[in-house]
Each structure stands twice: as C-alpha cells, then as structure tokens.
N, CA, C and O atoms as a GROMACS GRO file, in nm:
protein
  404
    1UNK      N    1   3.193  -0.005   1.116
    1UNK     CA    2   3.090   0.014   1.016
    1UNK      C    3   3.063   0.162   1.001
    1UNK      O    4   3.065   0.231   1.103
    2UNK      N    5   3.040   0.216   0.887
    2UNK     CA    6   3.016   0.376   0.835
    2UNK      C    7   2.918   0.328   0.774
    2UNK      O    8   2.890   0.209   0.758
    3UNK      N    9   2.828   0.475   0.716
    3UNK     CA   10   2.733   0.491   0.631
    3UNK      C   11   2.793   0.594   0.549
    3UNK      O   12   2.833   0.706   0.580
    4UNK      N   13   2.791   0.499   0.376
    4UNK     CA   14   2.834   0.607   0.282
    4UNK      C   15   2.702   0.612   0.190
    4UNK      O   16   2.617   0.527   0.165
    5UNK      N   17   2.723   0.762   0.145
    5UNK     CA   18   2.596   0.829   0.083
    5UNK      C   19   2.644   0.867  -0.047
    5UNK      O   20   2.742   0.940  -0.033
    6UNK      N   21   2.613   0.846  -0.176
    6UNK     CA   22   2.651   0.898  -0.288
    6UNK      C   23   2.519   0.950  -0.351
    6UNK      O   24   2.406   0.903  -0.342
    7UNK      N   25   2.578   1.094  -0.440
    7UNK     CA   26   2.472   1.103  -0.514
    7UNK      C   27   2.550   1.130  -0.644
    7UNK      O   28   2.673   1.136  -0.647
    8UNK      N   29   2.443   1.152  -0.788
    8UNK     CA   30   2.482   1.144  -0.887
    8UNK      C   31   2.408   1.174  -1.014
    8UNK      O   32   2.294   1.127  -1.003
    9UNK      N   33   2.425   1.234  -1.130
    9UNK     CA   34   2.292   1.256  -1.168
    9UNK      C   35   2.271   1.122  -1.296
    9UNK      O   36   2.360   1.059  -1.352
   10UNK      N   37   2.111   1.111  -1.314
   10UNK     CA   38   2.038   1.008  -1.341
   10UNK      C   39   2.157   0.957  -1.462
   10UNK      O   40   2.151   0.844  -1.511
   11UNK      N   41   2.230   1.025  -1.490
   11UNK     CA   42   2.272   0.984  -1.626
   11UNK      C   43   2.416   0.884  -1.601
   11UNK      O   44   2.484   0.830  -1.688
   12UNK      N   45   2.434   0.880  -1.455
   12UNK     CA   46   2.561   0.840  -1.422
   12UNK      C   47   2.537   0.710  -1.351
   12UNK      O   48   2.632   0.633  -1.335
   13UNK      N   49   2.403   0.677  -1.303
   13UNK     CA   50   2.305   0.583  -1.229
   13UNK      C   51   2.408   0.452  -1.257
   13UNK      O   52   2.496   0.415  -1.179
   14UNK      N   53   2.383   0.404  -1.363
   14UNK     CA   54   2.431   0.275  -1.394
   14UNK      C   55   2.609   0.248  -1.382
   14UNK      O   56   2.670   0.145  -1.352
   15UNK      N   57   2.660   0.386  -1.419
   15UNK     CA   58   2.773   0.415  -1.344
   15UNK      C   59   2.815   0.379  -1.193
   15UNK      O   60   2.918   0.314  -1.175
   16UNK      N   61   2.757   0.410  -1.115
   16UNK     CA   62   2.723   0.440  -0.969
   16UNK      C   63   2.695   0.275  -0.925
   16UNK      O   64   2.755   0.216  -0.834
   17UNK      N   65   2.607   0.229  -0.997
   17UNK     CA   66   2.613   0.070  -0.939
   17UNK      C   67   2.758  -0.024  -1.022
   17UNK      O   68   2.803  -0.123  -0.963
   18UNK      N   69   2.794   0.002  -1.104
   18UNK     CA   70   2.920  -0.031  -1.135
   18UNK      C   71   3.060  -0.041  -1.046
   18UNK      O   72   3.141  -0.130  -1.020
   19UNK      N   73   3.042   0.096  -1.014
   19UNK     CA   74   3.174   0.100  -0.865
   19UNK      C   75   3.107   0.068  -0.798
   19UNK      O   76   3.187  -0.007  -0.742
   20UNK      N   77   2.970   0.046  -0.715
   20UNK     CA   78   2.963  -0.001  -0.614
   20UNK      C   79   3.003  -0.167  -0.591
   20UNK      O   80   3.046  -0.205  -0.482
   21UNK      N   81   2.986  -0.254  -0.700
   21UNK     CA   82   3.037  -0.361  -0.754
   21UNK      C   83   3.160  -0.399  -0.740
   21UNK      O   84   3.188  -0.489  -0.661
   22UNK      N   85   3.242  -0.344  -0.803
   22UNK     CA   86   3.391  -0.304  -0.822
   22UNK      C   87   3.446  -0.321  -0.667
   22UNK      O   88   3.525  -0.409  -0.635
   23UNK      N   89   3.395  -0.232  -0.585
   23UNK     CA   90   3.418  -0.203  -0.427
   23UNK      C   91   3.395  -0.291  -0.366
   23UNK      O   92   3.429  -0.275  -0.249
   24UNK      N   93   3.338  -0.411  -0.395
   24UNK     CA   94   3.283  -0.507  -0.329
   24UNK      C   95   3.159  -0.484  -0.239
   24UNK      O   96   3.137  -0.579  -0.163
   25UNK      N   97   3.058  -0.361  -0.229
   25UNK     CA   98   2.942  -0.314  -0.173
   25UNK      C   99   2.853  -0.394  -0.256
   25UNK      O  100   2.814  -0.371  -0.370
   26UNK      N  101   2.826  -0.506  -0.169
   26UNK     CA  102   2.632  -0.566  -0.271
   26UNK      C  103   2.573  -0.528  -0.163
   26UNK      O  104   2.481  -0.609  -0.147
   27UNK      N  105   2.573  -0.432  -0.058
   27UNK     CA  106   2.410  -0.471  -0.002
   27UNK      C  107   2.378  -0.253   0.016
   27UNK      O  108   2.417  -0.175   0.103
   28UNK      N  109   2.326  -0.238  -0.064
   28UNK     CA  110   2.262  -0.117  -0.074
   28UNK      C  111   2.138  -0.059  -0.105
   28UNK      O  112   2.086  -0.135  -0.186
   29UNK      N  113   2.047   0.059  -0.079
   29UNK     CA  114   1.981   0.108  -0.098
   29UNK      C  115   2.010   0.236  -0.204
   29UNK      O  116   2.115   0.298  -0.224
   30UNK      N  117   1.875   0.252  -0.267
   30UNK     CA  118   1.916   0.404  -0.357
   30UNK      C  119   1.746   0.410  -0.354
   30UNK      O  120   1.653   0.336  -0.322
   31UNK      N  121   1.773   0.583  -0.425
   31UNK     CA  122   1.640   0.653  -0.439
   31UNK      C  123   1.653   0.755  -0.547
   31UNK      O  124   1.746   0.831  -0.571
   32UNK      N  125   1.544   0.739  -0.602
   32UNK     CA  126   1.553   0.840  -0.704
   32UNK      C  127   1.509   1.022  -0.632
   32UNK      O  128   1.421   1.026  -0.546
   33UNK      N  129   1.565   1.135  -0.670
   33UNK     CA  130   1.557   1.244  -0.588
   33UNK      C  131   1.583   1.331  -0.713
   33UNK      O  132   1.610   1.268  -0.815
   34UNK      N  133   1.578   1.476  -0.722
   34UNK     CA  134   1.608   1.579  -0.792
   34UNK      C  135   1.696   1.641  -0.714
   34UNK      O  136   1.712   1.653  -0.592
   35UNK      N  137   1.760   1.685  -0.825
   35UNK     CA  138   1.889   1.757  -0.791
   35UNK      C  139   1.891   1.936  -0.789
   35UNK      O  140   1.814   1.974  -0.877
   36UNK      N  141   1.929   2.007  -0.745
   36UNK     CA  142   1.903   2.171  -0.733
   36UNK      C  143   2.031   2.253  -0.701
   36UNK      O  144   2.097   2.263  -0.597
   37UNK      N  145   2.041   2.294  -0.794
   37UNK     CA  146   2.175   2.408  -0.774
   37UNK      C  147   2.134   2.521  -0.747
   37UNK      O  148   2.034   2.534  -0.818
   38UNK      N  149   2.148   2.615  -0.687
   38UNK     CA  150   2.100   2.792  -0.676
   38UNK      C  151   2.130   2.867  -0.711
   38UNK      O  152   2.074   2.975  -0.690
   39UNK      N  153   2.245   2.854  -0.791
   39UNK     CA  154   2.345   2.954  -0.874
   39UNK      C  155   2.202   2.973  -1.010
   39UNK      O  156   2.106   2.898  -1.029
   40UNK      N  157   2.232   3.073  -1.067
   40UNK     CA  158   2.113   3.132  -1.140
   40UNK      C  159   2.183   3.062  -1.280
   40UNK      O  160   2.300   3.090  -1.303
   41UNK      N  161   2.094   2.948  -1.394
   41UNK     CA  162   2.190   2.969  -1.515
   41UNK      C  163   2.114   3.042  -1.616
   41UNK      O  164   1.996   3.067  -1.592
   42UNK      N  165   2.166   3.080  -1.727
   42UNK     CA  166   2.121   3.122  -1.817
   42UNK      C  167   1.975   3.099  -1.897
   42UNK      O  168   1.906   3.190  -1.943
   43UNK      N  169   1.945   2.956  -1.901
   43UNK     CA  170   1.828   2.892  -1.855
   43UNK      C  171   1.717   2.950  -1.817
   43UNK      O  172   1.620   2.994  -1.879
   44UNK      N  173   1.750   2.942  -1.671
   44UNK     CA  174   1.654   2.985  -1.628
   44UNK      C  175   1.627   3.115  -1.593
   44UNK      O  176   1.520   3.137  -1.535
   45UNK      N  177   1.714   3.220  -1.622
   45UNK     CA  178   1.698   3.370  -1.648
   45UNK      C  179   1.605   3.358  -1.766
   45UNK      O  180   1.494   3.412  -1.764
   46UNK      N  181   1.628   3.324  -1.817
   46UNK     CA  182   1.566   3.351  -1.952
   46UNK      C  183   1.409   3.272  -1.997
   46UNK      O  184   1.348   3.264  -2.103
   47UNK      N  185   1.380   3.219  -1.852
   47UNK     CA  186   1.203   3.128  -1.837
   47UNK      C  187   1.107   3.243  -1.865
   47UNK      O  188   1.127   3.364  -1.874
   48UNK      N  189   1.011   3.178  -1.874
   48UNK     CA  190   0.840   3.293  -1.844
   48UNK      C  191   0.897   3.295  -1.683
   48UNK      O  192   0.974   3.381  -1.642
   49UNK      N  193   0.845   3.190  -1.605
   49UNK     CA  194   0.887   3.207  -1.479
   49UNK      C  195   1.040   3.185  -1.394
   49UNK      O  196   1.081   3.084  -1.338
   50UNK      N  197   1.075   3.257  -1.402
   50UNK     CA  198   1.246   3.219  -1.370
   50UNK      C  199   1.219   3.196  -1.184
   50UNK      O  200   1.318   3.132  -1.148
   51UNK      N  201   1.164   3.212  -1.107
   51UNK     CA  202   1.132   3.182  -0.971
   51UNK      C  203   1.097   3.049  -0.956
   51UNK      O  204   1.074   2.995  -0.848
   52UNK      N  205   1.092   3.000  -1.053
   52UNK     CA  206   1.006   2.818  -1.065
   52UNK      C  207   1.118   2.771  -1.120
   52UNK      O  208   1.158   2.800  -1.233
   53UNK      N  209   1.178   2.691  -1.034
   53UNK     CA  210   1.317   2.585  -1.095
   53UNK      C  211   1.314   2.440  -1.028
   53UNK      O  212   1.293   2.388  -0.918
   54UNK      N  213   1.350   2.403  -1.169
   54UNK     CA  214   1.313   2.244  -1.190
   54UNK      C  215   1.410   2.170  -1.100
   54UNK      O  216   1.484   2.238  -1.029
   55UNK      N  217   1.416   2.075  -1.097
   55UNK     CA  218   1.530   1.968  -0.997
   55UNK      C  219   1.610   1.878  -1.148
   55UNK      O  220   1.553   1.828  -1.244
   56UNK      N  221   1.716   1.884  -1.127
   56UNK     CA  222   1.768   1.763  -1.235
   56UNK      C  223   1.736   1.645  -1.153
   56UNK      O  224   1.725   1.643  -1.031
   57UNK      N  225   1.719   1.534  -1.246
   57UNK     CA  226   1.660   1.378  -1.184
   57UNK      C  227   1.825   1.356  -1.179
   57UNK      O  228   1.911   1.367  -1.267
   58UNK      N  229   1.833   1.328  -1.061
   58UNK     CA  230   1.977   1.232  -0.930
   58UNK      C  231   1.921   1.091  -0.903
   58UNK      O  232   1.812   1.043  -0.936
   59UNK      N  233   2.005   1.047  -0.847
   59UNK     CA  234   1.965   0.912  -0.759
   59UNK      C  235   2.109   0.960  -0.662
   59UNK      O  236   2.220   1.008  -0.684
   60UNK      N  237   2.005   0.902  -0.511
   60UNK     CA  238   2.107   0.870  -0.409
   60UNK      C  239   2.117   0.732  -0.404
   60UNK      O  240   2.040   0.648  -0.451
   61UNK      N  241   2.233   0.716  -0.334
   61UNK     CA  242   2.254   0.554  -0.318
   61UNK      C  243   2.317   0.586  -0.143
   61UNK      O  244   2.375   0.684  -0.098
   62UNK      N  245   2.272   0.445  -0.072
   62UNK     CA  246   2.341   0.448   0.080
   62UNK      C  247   2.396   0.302   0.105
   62UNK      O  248   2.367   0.207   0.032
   63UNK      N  249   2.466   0.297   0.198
   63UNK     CA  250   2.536   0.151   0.235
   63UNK      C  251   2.617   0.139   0.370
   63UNK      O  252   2.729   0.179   0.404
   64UNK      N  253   2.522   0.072   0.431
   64UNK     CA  254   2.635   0.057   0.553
   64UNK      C  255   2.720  -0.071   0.575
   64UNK      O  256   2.687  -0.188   0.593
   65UNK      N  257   2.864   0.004   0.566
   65UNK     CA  258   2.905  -0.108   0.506
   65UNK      C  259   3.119  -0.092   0.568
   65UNK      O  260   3.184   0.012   0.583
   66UNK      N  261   3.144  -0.167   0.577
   66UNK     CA  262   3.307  -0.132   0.592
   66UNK      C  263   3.376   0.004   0.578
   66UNK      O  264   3.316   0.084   0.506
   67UNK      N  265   3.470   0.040   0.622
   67UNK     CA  266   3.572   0.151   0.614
   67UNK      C  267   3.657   0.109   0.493
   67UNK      O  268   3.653   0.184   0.395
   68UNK      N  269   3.727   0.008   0.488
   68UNK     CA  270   3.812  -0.057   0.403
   68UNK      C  271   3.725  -0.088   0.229
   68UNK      O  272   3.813  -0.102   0.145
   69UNK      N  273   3.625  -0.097   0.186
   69UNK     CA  274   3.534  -0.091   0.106
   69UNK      C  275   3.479   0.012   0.064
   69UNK      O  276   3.439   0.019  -0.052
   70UNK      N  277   3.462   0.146   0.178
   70UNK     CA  278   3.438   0.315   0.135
   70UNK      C  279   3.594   0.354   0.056
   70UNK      O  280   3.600   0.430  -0.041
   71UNK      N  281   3.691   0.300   0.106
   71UNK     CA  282   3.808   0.373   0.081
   71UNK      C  283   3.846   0.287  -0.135
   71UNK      O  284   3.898   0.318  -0.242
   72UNK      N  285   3.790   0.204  -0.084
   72UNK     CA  286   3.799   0.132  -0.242
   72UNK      C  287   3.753   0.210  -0.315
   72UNK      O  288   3.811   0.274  -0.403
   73UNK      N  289   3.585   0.212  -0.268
   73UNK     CA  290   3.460   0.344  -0.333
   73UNK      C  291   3.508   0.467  -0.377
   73UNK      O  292   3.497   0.506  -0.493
   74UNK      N  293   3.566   0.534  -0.280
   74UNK     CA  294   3.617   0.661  -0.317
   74UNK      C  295   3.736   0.677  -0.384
   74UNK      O  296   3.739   0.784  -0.443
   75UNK      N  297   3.844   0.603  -0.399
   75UNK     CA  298   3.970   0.562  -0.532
   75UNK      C  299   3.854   0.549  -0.647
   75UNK      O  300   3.881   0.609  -0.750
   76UNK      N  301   3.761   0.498  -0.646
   76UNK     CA  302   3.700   0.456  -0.805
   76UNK      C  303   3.599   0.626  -0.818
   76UNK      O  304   3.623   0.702  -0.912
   77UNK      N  305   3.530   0.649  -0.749
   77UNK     CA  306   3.491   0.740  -0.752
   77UNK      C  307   3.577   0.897  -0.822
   77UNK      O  308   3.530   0.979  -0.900
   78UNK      N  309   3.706   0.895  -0.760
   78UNK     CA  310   3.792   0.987  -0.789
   78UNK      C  311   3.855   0.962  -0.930
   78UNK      O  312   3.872   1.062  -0.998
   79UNK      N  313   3.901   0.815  -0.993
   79UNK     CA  314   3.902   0.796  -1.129
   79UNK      C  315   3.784   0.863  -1.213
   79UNK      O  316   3.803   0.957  -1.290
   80UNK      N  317   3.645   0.795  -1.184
   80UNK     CA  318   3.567   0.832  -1.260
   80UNK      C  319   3.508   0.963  -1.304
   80UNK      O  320   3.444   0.989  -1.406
   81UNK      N  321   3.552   1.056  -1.185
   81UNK     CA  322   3.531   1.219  -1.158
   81UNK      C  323   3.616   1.270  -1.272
   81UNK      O  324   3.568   1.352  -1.350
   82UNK      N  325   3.790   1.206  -1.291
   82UNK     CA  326   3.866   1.288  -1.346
   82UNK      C  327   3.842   1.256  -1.446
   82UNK      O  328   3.918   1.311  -1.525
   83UNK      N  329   3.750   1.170  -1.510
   83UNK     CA  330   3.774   1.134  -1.670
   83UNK      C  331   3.610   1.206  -1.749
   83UNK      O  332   3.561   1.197  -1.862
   84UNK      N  333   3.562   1.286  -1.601
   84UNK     CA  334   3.421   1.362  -1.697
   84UNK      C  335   3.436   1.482  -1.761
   84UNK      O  336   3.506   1.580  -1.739
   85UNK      N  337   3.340   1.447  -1.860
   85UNK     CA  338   3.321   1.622  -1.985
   85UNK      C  339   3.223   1.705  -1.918
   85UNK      O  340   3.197   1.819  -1.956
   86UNK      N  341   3.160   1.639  -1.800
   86UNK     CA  342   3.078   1.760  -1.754
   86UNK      C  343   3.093   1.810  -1.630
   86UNK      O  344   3.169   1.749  -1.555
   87UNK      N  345   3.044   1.898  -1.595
   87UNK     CA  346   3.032   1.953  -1.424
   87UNK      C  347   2.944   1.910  -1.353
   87UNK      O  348   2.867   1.988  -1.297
   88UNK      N  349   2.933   1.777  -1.337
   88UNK     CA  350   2.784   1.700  -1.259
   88UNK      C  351   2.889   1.559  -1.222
   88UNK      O  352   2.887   1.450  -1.279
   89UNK      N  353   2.977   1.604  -1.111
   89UNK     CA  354   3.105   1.481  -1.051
   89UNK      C  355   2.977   1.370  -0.999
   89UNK      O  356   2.856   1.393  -0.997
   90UNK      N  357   3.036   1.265  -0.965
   90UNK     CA  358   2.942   1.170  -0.828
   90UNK      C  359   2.998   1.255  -0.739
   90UNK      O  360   3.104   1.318  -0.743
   91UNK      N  361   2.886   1.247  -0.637
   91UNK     CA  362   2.970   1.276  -0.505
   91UNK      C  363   2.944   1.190  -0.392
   91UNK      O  364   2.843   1.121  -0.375
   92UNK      N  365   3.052   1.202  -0.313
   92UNK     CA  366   2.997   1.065  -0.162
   92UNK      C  367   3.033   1.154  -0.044
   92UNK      O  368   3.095   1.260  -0.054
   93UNK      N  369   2.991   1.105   0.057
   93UNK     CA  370   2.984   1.143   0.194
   93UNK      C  371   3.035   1.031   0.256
   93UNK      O  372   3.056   0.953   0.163
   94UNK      N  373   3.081   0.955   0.402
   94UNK     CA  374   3.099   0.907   0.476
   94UNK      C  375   3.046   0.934   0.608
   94UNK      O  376   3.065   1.047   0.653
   95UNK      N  377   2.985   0.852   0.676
   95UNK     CA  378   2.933   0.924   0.830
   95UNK      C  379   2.922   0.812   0.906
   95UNK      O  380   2.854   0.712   0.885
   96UNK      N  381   3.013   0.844   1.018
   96UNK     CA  382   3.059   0.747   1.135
   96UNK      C  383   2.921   0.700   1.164
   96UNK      O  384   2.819   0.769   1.151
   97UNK      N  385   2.928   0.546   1.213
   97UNK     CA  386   2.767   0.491   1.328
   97UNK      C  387   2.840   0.467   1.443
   97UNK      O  388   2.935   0.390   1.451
   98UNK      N  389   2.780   0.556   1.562
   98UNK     CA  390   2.799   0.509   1.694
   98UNK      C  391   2.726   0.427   1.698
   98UNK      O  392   2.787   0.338   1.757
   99UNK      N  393   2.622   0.388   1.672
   99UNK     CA  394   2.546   0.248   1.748
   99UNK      C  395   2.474   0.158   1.625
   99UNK      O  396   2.442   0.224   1.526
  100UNK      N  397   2.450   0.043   1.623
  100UNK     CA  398   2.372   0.020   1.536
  100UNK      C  399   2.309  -0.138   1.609
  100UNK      O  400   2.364  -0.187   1.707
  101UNK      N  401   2.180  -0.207   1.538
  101UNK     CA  402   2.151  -0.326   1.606
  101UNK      C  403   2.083  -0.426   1.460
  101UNK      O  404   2.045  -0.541   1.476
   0.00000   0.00000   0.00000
C-alpha cells in the first residue's frame, strides 16, 4: 500500500476525478487549497501591492491505495499532461507506508 497525492488546478478538478476512475481508485479524499508560484509574473509586478499574492484555487486529492493502480494513475496522468495548452500540468507524488492499521 502507498499514499498518492495529486494536485491540480481548480480547472482540471473534474479531470482529476476522471483518471482517478479510469485507475480503478474509488476510495479517496481531496481538498480544496490555493496554489502559489514565487517566480514574479507580470501581473503581479504591475499590482498597487505587488508583495500581496493571491493563491490560484487547486484541489489536492490523496489515496491510499495499491502500487499497481498508482502506476495506472500516472500513465493517465502523463497522457493528460502531454495534451495541455497551458503550464498548470496535474502533478502526483507517491509515498511509501511503513505501517498502517
């Protein structure tokens, strides 16, 4: 058993439960979170307050759940990455459980 972590931004949400579907993952959690890059954009150079930066609305999603089912996840994940017009990929994590009850 692993714990995989995806995040994604709000606009990809319904996306995101789609492959999790696909993968055969039904038993998950998600949360809605803001997203923050630190690279300076044009944007926000150009605020009244440029020191005050907003979060883009993300959702995380988590699942502990099979090795063989992450590896599905991440083939669909990597389709769906190569077919975007923008610079806002999903992204996932994987993280071993030594123990669980």
């Amino acid at each position: 058993m692993k714990l995989v972590i995806v995040t994604a931004v709000e606009e990809f949400q319904k996306d995101v439960l789609k492959l999790f579907k696909k993968a055969n993952i039904e038993n998950f959690s998600s949360s809605d979170i803001d997203g923050h890059k630190s690279a300076p954009s044009l944007l926000s150079t150009s605020s009244w307050f440029p020191a005050v930066s907003g979060g883009n609305e993300s959702a995380l999603f988590f699942s502990f759940t099979d090795e063989s089912r992450i590896d599905g996840l991440f083939n669909l994940i990597k389709e769906f990455n190569s077919n975007l017009e923008t610079y806002n990929p999903i992204k996932a994590v994987v993280v071993p459980i030594e123990k669980f009850i």
